[in-house]
C-alpha positions as CSV (number, residue, x, y, z in Angstrom):
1,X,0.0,0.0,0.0
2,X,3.1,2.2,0.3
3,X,4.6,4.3,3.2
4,X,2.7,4.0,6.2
5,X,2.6,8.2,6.3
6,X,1.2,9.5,3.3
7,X,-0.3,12.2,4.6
8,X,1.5,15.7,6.0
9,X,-0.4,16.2,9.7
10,X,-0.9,20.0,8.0
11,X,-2.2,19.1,5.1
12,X,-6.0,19.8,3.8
13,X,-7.8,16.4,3.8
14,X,-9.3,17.0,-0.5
15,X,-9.7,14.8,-2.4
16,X,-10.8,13.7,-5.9
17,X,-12.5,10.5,-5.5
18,X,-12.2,7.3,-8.2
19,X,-15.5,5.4,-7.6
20,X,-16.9,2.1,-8.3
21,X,-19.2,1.3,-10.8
22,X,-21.7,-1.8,-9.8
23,X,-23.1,-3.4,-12.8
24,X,-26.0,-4.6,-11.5
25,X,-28.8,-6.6,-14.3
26,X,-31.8,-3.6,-13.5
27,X,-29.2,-1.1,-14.7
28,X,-29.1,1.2,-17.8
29,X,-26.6,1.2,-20.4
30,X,-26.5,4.9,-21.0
31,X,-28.9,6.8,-18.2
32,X,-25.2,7.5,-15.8
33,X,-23.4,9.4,-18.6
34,X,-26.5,10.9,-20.5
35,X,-27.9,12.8,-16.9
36,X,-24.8,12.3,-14.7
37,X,-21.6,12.7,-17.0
38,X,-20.0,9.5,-15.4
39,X,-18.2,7.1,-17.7
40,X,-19.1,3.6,-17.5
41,X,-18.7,0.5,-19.6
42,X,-20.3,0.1,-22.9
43,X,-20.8,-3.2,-23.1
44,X,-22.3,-3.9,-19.3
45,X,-25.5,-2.3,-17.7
46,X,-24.2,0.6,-15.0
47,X,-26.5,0.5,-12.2
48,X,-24.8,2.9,-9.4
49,X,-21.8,5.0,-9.1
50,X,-20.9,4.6,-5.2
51,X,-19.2,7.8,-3.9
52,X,-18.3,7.0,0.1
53,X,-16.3,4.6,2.2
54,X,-18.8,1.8,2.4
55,X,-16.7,-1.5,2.5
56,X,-18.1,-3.5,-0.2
57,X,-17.2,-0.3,-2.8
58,X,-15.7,2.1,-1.1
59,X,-14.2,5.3,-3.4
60,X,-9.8,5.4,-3.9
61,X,-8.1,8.8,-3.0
62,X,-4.8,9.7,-4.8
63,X,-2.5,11.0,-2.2
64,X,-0.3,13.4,-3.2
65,X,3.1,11.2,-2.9
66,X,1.1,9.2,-6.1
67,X,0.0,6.5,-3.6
68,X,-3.8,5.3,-3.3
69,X,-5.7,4.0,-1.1
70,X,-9.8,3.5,-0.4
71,X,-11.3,6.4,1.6
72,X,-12.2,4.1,4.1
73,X,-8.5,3.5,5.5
74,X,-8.1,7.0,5.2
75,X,-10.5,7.9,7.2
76,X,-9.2,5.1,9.4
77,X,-5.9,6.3,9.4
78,X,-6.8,9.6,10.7
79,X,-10.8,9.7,12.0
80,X,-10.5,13.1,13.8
81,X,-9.1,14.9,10.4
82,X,-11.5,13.7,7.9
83,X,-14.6,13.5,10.1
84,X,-14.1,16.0,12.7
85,X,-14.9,15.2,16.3
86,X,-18.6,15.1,16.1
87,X,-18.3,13.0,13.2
88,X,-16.3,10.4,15.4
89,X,-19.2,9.9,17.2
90,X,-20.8,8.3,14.3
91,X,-17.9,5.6,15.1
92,X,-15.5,6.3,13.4
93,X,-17.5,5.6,9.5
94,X,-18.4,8.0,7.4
95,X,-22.4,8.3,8.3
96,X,-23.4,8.4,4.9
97,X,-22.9,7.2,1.3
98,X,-23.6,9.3,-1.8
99,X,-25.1,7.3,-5.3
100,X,-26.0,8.2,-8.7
101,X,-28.7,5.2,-9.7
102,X,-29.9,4.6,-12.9
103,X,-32.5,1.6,-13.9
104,X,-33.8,0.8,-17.1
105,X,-35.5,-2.3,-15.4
106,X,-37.4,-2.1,-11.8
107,X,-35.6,-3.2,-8.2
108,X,-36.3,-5.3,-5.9
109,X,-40.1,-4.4,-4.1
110,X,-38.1,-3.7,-0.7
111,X,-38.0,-2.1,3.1
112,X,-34.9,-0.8,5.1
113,X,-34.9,-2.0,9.0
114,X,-34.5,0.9,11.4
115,X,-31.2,0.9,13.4
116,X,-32.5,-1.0,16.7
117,X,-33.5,-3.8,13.5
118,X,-30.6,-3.6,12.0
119,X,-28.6,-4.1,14.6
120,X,-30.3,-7.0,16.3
121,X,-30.2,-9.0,12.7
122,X,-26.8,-8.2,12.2
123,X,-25.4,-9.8,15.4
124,X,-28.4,-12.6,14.9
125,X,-26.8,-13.6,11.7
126,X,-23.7,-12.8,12.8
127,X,-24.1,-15.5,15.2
128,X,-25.3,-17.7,13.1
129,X,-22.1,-17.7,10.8
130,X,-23.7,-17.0,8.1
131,X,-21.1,-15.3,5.3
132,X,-21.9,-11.8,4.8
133,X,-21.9,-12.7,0.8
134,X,-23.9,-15.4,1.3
135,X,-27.7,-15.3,-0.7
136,X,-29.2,-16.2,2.5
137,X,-27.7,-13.4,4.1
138,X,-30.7,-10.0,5.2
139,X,-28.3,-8.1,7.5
140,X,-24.8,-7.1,5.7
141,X,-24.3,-4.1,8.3
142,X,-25.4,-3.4,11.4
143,X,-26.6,0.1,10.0
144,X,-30.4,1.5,9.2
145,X,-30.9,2.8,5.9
146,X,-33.0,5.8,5.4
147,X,-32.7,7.7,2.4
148,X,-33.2,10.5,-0.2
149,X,-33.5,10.0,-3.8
150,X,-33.5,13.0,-6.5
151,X,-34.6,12.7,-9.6
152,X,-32.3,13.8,-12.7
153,X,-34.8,12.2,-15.4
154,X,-38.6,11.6,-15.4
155,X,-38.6,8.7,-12.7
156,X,-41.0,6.2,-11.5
157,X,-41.2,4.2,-7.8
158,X,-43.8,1.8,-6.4
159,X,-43.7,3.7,-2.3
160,X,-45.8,2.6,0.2
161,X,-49.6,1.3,0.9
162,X,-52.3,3.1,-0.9
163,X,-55.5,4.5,1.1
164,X,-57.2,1.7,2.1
165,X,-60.1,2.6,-0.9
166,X,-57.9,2.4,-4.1
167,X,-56.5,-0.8,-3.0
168,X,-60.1,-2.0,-2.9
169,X,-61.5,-0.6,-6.0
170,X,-58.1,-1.6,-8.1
171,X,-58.3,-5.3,-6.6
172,X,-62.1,-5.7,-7.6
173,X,-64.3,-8.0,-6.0
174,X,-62.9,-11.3,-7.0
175,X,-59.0,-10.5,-6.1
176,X,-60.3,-8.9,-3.0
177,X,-62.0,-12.4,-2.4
178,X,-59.4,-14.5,-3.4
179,X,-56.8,-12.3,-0.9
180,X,-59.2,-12.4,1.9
181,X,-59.5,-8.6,1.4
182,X,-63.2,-7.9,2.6
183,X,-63.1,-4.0,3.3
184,X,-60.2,-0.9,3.2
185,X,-57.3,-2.3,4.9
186,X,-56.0,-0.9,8.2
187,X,-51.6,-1.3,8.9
188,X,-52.4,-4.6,10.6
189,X,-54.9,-5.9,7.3
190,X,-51.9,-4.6,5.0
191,X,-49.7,-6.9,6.8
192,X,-51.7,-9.9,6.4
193,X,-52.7,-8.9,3.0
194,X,-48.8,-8.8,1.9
195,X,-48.3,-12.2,3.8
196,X,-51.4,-13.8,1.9
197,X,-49.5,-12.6,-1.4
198,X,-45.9,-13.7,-0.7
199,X,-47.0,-17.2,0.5
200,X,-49.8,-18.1,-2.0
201,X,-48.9,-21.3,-3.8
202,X,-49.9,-24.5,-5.1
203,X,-52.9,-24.1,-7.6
204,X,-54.5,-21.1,-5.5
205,X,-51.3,-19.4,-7.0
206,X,-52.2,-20.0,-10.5
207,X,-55.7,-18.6,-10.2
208,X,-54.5,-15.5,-8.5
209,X,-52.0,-15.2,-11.3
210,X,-55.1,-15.7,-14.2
211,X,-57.2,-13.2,-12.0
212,X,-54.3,-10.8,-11.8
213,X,-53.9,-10.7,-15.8
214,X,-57.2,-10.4,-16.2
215,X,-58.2,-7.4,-13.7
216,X,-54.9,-5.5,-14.7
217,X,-55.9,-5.9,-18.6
218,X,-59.5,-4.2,-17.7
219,X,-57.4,-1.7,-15.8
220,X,-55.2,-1.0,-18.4
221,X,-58.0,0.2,-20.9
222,X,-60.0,2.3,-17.8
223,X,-61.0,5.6,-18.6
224,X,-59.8,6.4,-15.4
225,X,-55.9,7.8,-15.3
226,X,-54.6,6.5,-12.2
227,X,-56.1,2.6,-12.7
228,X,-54.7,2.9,-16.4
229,X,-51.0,3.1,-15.3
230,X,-51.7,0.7,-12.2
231,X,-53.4,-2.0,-14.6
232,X,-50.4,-1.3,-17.2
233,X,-47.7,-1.3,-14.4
234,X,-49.1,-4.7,-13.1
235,X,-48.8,-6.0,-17.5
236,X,-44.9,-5.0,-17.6
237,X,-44.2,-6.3,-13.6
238,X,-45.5,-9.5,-15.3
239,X,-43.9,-9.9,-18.0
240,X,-40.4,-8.9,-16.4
241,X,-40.9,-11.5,-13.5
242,X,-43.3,-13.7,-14.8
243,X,-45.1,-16.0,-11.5
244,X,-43.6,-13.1,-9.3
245,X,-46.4,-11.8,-6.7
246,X,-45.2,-8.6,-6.5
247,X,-46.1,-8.0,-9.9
248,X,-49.6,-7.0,-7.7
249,X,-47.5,-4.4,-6.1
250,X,-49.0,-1.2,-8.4
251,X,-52.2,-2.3,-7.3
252,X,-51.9,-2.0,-3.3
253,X,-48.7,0.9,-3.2
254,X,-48.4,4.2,-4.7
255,X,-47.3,4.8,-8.0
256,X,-45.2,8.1,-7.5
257,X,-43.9,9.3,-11.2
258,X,-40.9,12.1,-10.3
259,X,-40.2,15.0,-13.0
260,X,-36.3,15.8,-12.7
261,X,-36.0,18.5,-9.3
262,X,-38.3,16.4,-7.1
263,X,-36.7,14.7,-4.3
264,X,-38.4,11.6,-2.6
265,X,-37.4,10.7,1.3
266,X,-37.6,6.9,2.2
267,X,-38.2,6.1,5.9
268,X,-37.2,2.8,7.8
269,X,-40.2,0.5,7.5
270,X,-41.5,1.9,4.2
271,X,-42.1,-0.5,1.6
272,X,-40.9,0.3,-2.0
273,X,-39.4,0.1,-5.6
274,X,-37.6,2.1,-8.0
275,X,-39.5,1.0,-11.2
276,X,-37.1,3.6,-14.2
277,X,-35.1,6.6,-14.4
278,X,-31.9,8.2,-13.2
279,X,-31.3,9.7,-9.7
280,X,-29.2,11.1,-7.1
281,X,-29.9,9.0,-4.1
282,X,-28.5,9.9,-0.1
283,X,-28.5,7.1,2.4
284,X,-26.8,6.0,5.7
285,X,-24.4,4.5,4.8
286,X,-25.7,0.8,4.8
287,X,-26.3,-2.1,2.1
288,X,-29.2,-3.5,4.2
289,X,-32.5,-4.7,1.5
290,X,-35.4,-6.8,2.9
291,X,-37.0,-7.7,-0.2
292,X,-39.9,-8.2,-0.9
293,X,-40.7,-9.2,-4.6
294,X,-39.9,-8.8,-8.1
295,X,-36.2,-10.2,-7.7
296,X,-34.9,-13.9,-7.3
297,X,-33.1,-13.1,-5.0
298,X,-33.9,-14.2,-1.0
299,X,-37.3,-13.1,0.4
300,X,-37.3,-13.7,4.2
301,X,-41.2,-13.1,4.7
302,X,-41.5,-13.7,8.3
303,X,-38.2,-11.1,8.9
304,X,-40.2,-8.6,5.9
305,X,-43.7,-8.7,7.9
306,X,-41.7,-7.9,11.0
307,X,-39.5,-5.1,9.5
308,X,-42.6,-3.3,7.1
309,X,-44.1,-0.6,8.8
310,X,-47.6,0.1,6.6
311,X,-48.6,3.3,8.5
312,X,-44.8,4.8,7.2
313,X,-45.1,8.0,4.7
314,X,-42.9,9.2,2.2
315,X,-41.8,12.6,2.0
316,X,-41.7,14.6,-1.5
317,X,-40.5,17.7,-2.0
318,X,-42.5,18.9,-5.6
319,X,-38.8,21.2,-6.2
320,X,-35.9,22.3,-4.1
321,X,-36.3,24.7,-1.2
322,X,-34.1,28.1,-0.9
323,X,-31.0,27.9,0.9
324,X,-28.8,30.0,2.8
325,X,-28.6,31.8,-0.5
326,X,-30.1,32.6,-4.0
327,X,-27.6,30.2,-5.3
328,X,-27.9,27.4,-3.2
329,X,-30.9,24.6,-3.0
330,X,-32.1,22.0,-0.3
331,X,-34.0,19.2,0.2
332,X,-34.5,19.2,3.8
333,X,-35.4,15.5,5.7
334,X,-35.3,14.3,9.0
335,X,-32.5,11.8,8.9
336,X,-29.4,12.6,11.2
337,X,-26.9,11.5,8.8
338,X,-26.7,13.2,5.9
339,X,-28.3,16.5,3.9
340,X,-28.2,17.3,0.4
341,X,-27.7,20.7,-1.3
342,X,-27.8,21.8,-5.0
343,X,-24.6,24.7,-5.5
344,X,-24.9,26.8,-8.8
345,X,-21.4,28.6,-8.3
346,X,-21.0,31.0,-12.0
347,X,-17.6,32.1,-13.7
348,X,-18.1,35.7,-12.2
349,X,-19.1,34.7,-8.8
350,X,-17.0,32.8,-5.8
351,X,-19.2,31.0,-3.1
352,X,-17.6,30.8,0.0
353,X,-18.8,28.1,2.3
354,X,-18.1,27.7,5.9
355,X,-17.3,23.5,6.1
356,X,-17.3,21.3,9.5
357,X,-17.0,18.2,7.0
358,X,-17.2,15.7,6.2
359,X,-18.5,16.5,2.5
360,X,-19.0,14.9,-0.8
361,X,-19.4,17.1,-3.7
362,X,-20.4,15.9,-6.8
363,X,-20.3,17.9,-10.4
364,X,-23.6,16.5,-12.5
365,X,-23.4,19.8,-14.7
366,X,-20.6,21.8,-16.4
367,X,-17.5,22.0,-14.4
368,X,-16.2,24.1,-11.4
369,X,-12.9,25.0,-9.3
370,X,-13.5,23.5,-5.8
371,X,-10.8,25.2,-3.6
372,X,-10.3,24.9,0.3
373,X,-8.8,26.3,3.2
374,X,-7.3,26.1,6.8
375,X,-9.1,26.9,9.9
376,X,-6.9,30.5,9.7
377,X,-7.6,31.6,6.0
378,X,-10.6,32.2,3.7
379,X,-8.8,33.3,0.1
380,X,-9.7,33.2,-2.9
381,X,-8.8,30.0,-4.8
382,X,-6.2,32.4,-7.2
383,X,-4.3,33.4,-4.2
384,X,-3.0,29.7,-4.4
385,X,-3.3,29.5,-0.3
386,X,-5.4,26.4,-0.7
387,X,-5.8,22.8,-2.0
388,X,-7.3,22.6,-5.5
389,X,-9.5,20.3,-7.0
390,X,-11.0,20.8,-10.3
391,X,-14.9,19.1,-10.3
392,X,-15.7,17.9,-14.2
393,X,-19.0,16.5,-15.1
394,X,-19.4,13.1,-13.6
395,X,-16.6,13.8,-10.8
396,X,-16.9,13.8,-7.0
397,X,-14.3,15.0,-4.1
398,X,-14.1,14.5,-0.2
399,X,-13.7,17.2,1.7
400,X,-12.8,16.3,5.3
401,X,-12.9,18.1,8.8
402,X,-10.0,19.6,8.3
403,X,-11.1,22.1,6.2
404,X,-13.1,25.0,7.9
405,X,-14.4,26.6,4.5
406,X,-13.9,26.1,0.5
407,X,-15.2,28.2,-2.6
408,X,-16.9,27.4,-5.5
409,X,-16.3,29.0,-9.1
410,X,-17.4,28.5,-12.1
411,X,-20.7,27.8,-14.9
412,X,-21.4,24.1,-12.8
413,X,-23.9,22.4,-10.8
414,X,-22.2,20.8,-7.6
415,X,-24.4,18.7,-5.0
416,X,-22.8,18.6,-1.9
417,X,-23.8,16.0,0.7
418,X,-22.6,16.6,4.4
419,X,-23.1,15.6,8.0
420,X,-25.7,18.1,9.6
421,X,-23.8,16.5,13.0
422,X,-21.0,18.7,12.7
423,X,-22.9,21.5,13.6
424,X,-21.6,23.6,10.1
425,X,-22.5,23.4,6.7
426,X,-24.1,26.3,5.7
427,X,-22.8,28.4,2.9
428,X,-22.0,31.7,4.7
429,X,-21.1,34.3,1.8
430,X,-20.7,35.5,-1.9
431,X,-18.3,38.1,-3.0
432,X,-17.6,39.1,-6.5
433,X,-14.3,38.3,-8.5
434,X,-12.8,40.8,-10.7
């Protein structure tokens, strides 16, 4: 790995990152470069860029003695530096992890455990010896997984229950009888209702599966908008995973359909599915799924009835909200670990930003000169005081602790993810450049 030192004790922890590419089947062969700027293979599906220190993909630094290493042993080579000392308190990981995800075909119908959960089935299976690559394997991480997707294309996403009455009406009376469905479902009806789906078999499965075709082919040719799309959802579902039950999926959860802007916050406990398009997503950083349909993958139903929370909500945000200035855009959620902003720095303009780190910035638009600074100084990048990093389209850089403010300059759009633990973050000024 080289010298043991690669790093001066002075030195500004930024870095450009190099980050993996996972080439997962669902993926799109062109959505990453056409609305993100990333290179990816041309002769593979690229299914999400990963821009963080998780340890199944975490991003390389270059040091500046030409060695590289993964941003995770940098961080664990010196915690207090690149996450500061409230970041430590997240234990010494960086809290979140920053994607660009594009599908062409739909995910996994899934829920994220909250940490308590998460936890709990982590050391369960931990105990249990069962490898942490293994197929049978729910809990990778001992991590919950909220999350924040933003859209960058039209996108679509099955995300949670429906009100009780669409579910009935979109069923129709002999699903709703087949499913034991007899009025609007409550949480604790959804539950069983879900159950009933996922463990249907035998020849009761092959009726359900006739009955399906045949109520989403009435749907599909409704006068009525919403059961149009459900009933032509369910068709596609179908024919992608063909004796899947969550094919049903469109006709008892939402069917949200996100123009580029929108931003979409997942809670623990919410059940859902990214069906197409190209996003920015936010998450703690975890790689905990409990699926629920639509992949071949593992479906522990007993552990996805106890993890599914039906009374959860989504939050959607119809655009970005103001920031601390004209220039700057949020999409404020709840979660602890992470916040997203949108920067639209301009060639005549420098936006200085007051930093506790840790940061990710990521360029999706045109290009822009990322400088930062000490603790004791706030120049301008020209002055040549501080560390340089020049964000193209498609590139991302960590900026850690160490750095008490940066500027921005230049015709690009930069969105900056950060940890609202450290207390800082907010961008505190614009000055003009001659």
């Amino acid at each position: 790995m080289g010298r043991k030192e690669t790093m001066k004790e002075n030195e500004i922890v930024l870095f450009e990152l190099k980050n993996k590419i996972r080439d997962y089947p669902w993926g799109s062969f062109d959505g990453l470069g056409l609305y993100c700027g990333i290179d990816v293979p041309s002769n593979k599906p690229a299914a999400e860029c990963w821009m963080g220190a998780h340890p199944e993909a975490s991003s390389i630094v270059l040091l500046a003695d030409g060695v590289s290493l993964s941003l995770r042993e940098l961080i664990d080579r010196q915690p207090e530096r690149t996450l500061g000392v409230q970041g430590l308190k997240t234990g010494a990981q960086l809290p979140f992890l920053f994607k660009a995800l594009s599908a062409s075909f739909p995910l996994s119908i899934q829920v994220h455990p909250d940490k308590r959960t998460a936890t709990q089935g982590f050391e369960r299976e931990e105990s249990l010896g069962i490898p942490r690559g293994s197929p049978l394997r729910t809990y990778r991480d001992a991590n919950h997984k909220p999350e924040l997707a933003l859209a960058l294309s039209p996108f679509k996403a099955l995300c949670g229950f429906r009100a009780p009455r669409e579910t009935v009406e979109l069923f129709g009376p002999t699903l709703s009888s087949m499913l034991g469905l007899r009025k609007g479902p409550d949480a604790e009806e959804y539950r069983n209702l879900l159950a009933r789906i996922l463990r249907i078999g035998g020849k009761e499965k092959k009726a359900l599966k006739r009955e399906a075709g045949a109520r989403a082919l009435m749907l599909a040719s409704s006068g009525d908008g919403e059961a149009r799309e459900a009933g032509a959802t369910v068709l596609r579902l179908t024919n992608l995973y063909p004796g899947d039950a969550g094919a049903l999926a469109p006709l008892f959860m939402n069917l949200l359909r996100l123009e580029p802007g929108q931003g979409l916050y997942i809670p623990p406990g919410l059940m859902h599915s990214y069906l197409e398009g190209t996003i920015l997503e936010v998450m703690a950083s975890s790689d905990n799924v409990v699926r629920g349909g639509l992949t071949a993958k593992h479906i522990d139903v007993d552990e996805l009835l106890r993890v599914v929370d039906p009374g959860a909500r989504f939050g959607l945000w119809s655009k970005a909200r103001p920031g601390a200035l004209p220039n700057i855009e949020t999409w404020p959620c709840p979660a602890e670990e992470f916040a997203l902003e949108r920067l639209r720095p301009d060639s005549g303009n420098l936006l200085s930003i007051t930093s506790g780190g840790p940061e990710i910035l990521f360029c999706a638009e045109g290009s822009a000169l990322l400088a930062a600074v000490g603790a004791s100084s706030a120049k301008a990048p020209e002055e040549g005081t501080g560390k340089e990093v020049h964000l193209r389209r498609g590139s991302s850089a960590f900026l850690g602790a160490s750095c008490r403010s940066y500027a921005l300059r230049g015709p690009g759009t930069v969105y900056r993810v950060l940890y609202p633990g450290s207390g800082i973050g907010a961008a505190q000024a614009s000055r003009s450049i001659p």
